[in-house]
C-alpha positions, -999 to 999 in steps of 0.1 A, spaced: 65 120 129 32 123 139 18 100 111 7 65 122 14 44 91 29 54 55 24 40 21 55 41 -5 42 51 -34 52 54 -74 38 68 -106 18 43 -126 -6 42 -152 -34 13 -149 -21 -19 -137 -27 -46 -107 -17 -20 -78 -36 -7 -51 -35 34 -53 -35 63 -32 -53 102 -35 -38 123 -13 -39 160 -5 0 172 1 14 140 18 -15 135 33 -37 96 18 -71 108 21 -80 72 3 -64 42 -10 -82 14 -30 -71 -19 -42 -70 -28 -76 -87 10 -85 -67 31 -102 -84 67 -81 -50 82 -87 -20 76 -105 1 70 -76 1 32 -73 17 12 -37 50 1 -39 38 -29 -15 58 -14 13 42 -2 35 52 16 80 32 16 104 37 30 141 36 2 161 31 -35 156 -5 -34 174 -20 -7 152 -6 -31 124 -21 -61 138 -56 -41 150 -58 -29 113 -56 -63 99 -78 -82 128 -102 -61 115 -101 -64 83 -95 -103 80 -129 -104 97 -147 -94 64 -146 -110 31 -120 -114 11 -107 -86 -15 -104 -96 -50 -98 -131 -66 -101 -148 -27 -74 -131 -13 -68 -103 15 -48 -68 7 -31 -47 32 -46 -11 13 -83 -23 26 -72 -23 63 -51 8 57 -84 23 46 -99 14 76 -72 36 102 -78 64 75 -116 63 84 -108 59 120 -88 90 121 -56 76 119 -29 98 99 -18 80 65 10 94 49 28 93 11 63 83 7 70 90 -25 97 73 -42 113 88 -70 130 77 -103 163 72 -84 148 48 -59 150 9 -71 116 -6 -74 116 -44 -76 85 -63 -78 78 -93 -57 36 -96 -57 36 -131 -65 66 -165 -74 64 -154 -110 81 -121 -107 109 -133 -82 135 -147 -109 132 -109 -126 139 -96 -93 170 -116 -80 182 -106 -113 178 -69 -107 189 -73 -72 222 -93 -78 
């Protein structure tokens, strides 16, 4: 592929996501915690290589924090996208599992679902 990261993506009213617009396959934005779409991130994410990874993020760890004191991996993702980078969406569909696992609380519903 000639993309250099992709976002895994489901559809999702409002909530505590980040989100993706995109044209085809194509993320043309992603926001944290604004719903600009109603394709939310699954929280997985690829990216091409581990240095465009770790560029992405040395960047962004150099600004502020996102919301409530804490960093997000859509900000820096936003960052390749406005550098030229190619973002795509994986979307998964109704017959892919999705298990949350954003923070300790939702980890006993997911061994559950897993097990």
């Amino acid at each position: 592929s000639s993309s250099d990261a992709a976002v895994f993506t489901f559809d999702s009213g409002p909530g505590p996501f980040s989100y993706v617009k995109s044209i085809g396959f194509s993320v043309v934005d992603i926001q944290e915690k604004v719903p600009i779409s109603r394709r939310a991130c699954a929280g997985a994410f690829w990216f091409k290589s581990y240095a465009l990874l770790l560029s992405a993020c040395h960047t962004h760890l150099g600004g502020p924090p996102d919301v409530d004191r804490e960093y997000y991996l859509a900000p820096a993702i936003a960052r390749l996208i406005q550098g030229e980078c190619e973002v795509q969406e994986f979307p998964l569909t109704d017959k892919d599992v999705f298990v949350r696992m954003g923070v300790p609380e939702d980890l006993p519903e997911a061994e559950r679902r897993l097990t």
